[in-house]
C-alpha positions as CSV (number, residue, x, y, z in Angstrom):
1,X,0.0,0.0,0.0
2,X,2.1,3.5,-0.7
3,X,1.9,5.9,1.8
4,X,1.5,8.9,0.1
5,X,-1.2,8.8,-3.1
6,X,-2.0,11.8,-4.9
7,X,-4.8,11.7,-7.6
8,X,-6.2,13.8,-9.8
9,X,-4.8,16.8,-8.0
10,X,-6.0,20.5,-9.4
11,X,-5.3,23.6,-8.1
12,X,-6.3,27.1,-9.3
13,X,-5.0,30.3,-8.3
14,X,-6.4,33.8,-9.2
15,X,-4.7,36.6,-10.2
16,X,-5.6,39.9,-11.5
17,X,-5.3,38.7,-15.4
18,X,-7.9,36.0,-14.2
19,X,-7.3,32.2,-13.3
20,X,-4.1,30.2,-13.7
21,X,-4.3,26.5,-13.4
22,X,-1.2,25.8,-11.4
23,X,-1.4,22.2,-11.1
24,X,-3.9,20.0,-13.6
25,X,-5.0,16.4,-13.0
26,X,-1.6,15.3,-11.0
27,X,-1.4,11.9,-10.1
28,X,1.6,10.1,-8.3
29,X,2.4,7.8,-5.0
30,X,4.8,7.2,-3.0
31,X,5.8,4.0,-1.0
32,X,7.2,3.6,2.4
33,X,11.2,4.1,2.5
34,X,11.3,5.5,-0.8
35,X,12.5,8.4,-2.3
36,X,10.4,10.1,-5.0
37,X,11.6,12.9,-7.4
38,X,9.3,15.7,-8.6
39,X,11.3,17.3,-11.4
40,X,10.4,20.8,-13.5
41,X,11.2,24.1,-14.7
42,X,10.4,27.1,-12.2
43,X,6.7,27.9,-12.3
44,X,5.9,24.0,-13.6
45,X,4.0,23.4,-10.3
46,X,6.7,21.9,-8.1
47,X,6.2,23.7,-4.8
48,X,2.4,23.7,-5.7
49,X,2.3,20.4,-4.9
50,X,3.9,20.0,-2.0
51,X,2.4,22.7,-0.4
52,X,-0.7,21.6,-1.2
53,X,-0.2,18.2,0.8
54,X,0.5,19.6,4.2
55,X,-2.7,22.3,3.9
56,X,0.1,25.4,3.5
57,X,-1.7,26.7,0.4
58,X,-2.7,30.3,1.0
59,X,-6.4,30.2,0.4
60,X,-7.1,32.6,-1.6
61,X,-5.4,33.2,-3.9
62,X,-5.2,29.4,-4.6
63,X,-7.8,26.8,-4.5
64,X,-8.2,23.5,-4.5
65,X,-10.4,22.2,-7.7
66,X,-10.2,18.7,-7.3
67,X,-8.8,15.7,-6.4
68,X,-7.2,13.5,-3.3
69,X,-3.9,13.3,-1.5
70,X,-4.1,9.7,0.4
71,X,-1.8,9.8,3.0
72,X,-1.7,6.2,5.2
73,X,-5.6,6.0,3.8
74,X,-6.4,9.8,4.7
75,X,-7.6,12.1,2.4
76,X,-5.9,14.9,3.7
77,X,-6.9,17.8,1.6
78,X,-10.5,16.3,3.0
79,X,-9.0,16.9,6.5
80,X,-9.8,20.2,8.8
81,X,-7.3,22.3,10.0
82,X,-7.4,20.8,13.7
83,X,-6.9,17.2,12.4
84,X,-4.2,18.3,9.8
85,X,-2.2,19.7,12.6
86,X,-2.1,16.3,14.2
87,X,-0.1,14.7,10.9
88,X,1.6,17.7,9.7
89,X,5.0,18.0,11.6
90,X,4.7,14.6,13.5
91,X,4.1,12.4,10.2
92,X,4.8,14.4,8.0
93,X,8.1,16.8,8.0
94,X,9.0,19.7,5.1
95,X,11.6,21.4,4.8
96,X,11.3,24.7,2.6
97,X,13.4,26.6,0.0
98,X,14.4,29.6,1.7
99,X,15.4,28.7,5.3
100,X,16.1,32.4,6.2
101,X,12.5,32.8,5.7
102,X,11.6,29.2,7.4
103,X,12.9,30.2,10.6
104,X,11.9,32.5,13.2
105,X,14.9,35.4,12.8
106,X,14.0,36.7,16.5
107,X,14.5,33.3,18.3
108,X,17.7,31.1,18.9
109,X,17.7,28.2,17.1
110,X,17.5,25.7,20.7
111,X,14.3,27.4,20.8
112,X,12.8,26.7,17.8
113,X,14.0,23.2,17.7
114,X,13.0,22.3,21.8
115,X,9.3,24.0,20.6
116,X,8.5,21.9,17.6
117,X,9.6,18.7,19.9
118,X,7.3,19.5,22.5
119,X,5.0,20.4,20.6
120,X,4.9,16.4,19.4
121,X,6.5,14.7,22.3
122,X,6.3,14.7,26.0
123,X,9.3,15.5,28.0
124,X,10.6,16.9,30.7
125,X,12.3,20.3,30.2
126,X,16.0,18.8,30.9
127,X,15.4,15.6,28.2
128,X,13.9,18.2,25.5
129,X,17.1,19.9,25.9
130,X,19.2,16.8,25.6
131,X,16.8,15.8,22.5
132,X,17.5,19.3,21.0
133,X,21.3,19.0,21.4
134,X,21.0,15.4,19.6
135,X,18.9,16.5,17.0
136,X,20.9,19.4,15.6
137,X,24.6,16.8,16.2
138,X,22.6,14.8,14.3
139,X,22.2,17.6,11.4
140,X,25.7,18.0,11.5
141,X,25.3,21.1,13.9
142,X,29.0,21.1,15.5
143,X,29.0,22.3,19.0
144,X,25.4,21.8,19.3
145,X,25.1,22.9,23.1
146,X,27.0,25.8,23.0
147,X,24.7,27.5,19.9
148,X,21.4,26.4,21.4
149,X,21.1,30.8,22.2
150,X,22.4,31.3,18.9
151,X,20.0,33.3,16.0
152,X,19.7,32.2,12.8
153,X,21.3,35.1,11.6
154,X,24.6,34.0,13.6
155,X,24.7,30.1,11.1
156,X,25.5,29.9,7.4
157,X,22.7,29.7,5.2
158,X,23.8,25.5,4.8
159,X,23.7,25.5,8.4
160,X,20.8,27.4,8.7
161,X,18.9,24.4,6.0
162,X,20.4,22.0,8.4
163,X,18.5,23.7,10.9
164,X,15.3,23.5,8.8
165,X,16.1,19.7,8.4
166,X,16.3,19.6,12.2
167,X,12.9,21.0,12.6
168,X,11.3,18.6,9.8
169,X,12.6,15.9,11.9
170,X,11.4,16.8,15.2
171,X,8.4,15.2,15.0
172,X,9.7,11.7,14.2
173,X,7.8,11.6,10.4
174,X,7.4,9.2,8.4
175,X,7.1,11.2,4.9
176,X,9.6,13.8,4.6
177,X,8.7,16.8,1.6
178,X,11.7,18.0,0.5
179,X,11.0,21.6,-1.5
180,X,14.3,22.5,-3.5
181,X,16.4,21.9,-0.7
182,X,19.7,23.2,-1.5
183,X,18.9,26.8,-3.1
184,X,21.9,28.9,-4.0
185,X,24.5,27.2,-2.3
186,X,27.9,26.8,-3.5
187,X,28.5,22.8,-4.8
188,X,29.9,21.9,-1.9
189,X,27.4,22.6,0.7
190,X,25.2,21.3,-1.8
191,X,26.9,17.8,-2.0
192,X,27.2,17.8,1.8
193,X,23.5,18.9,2.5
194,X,22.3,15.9,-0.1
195,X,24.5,13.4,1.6
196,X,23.0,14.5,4.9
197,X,19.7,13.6,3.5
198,X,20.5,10.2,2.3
199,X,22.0,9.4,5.5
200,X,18.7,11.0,7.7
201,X,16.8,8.5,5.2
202,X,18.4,5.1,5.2
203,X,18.9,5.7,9.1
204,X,15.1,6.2,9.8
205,X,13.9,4.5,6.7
206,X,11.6,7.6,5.6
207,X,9.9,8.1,2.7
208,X,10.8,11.4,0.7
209,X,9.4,13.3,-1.7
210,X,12.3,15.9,-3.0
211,X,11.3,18.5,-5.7
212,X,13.7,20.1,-7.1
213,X,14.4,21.9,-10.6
214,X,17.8,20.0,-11.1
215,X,17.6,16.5,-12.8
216,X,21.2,15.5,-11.7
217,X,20.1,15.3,-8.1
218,X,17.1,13.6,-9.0
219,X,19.5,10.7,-10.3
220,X,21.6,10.8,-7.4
221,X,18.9,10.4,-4.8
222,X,15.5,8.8,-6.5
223,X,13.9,5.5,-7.0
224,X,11.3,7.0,-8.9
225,X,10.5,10.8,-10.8
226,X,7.6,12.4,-11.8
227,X,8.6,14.6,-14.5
228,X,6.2,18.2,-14.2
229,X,5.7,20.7,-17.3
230,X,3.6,23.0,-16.7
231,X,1.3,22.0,-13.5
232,X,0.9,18.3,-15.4
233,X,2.4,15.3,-15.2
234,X,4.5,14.4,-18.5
235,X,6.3,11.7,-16.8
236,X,6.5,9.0,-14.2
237,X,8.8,6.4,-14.1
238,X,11.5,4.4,-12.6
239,X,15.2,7.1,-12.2
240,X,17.0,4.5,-14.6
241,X,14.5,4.4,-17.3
242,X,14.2,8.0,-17.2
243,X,16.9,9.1,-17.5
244,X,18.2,6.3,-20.0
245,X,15.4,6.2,-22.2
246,X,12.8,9.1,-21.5
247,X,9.9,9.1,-23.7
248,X,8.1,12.6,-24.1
249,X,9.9,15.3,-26.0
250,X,9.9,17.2,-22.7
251,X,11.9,14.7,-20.8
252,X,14.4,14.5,-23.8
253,X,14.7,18.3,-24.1
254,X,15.0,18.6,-19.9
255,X,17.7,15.9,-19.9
256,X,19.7,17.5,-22.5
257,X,19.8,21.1,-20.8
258,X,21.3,19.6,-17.8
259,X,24.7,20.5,-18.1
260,X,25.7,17.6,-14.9
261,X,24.3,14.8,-17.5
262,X,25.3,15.6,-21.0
263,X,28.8,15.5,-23.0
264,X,31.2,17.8,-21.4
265,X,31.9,21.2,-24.5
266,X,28.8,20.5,-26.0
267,X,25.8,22.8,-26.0
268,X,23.0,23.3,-24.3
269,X,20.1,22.9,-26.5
270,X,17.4,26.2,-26.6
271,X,13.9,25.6,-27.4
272,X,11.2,28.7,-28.5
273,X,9.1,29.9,-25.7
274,X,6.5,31.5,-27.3
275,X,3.7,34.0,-25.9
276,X,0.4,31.2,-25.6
277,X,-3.2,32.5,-24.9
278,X,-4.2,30.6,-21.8
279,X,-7.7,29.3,-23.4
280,X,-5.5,27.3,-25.7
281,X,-2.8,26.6,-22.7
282,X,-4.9,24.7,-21.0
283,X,-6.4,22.2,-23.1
284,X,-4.4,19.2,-25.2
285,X,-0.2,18.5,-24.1
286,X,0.8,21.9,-22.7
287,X,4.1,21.3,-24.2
288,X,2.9,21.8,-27.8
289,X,4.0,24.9,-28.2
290,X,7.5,24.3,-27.6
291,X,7.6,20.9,-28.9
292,X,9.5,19.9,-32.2
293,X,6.9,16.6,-32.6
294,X,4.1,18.4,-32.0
295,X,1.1,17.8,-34.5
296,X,-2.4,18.8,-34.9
297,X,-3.4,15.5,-32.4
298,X,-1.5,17.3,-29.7
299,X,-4.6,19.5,-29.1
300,X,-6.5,16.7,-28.0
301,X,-5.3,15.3,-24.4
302,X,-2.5,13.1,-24.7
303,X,-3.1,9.3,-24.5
304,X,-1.2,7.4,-21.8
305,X,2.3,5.2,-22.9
306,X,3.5,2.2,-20.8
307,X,6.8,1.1,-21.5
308,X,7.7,-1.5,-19.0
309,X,5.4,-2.1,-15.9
310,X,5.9,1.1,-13.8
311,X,7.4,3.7,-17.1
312,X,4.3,6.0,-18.2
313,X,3.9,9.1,-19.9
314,X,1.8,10.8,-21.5
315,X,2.2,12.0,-25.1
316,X,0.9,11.3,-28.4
317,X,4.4,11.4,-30.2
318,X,6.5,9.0,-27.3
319,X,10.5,8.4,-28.0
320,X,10.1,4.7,-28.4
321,X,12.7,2.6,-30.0
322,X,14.3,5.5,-31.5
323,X,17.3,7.5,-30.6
324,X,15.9,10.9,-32.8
């Protein structure tokens, strides 16, 4: 049984040119110990979705249209805000973009961290502190006790994401929601902050769900990627297959702009990004317009392609025993 399934998830948001469909019939799952990619350009929907899960959509502007996000057999976007609170930080942990803006600039960090443990666990004020001290050593926090009064402003902003990781953790989850978790940091902290992740993973046997714009770390940490264009889902598949043989012309294109995965000297490919009137955005492969195998069918909705048990994706002009 997966732990996390998301169906047919839609979400509008309103803006003062009218409604933009940020996410549109979005279907994926997630099993227990595994590590799920959500991969896209910026504005494809990413963060929609994960926010969406834990209830931290600001309503309104967005909205909710349709659809289910099972987690453990709960629909929680069927949930209200009381009984959300009761999974959201002790099930399930997220840790955000922008960790400046994550945590509390006016508190020490021992603070923050002792306050989301209570919060979830019951314990006497001298074992939250020694819980608070192993929590952040366990982060990679060096000299843990002696920075429990330290600010946020007074870390690194890697240390201050290990922090953030900290917090996620507090409540013991079981589903961890990773949201582009190593934002402009050098490649170093980057590397460092990833193998922190793996390690927090395999030692409590969590299940993640990382988004994150950059297909390299994708195939460093994933089972399984959902590949995102757009607010819809052009892709879901095993990491291997993927990567090796992806089948929509999206998935081809993405692959070959990452500079991490493709021939060292050679250039990045550029596709058109044209100006699209939203009434035709919205209907058939949203990718059309970009797309050099796009045809008059890909203004209908695209069919769905199995290749292998667990490879799908949706597209009426699949890379399939071709290398063009």
């Amino acid at each position: 049984m997966s732990l996390l399934n998301v169906h047919d998830l839609t979400v509008e948001y309103s803006t003062e040119a009218g409604t933009a469909r940020a996410l549109d019939g979005v279907d994926f799952s997630v099993q227990p110990g595994e590590i799920v990619g959500i991969v896209g350009e910026s504005g494809s929907g990413k963060s929609t979705i994960g926010l969406s899960i834990v209830g931290l959509l600001r309503e309104p502007p967005a909205r909710v249209v349709s659809g289910r996000s099972e987690f453990d057999g709960r629909d929680l976007l069927a949930l209200s805000p009381r009984q959300l609170r009761t999974i959201r930080g002790r099930r399930i942990g997220m840790v955000f973009q922008d960790p400046t803006a994550a945590l509390n600039p006016v508190l020490p960090v021992g603070d923050q961290v002792a306050e989301v443990l209570s919060c979830h666990h019951k314990m006497g004020t001298q074992q939250l502190r020694e819980q608070t001290v192993s929590l952040l050593l366990k982060v990679g926090i060096a000299g843990a006790e002696e920075r429990l009064d330290a600010y946020p402003h007074q870390f690194s902003v890697g240390m201050q994401q290990r922090i953030g990781i900290a917090l996620a953790l507090s409540g013991s989850p079981e589903l961890l929601i990773a949201d582009e978790p190593t934002p402009a940091l050098d490649t170093t902290v980057q590397a460092q902050l990833l193998d922190l992740m793996a390690e927090v993973q395999r030692d409590r046997g969590l299940a993640v769900l990382l988004i994150s714009h950059d297909l390299a770390v994708i195939s460093e940490l994933c089972q399984k990627v959902v590949v995102l264009y757009s607010g819809r889902v052009m892709e879901n598949g095993p990491v291997g297959d993927v990567l090796s043989s992806p089948l929509p012309p999206y998935s081809r294109a993405l692959l070959a702009s990452t500079p991490a995965l493709t021939i060292p000297g050679e250039a990045l490919p550029v596709l058109p990004d044209p100006v699209v009137d939203a009434a035709e955005l919205y209907s058939g492969c949203r990718f059309r317009f970009r797309c050099p195998r796009a045809s008059e069918r890909c203004k209908e909705t695209p069919p769905e392609v199995e290749k292998g048990r667990r490879h799908r994706s949706w597209c009426f002009h699949p890379h399939i025993g071709d290398s063009s």
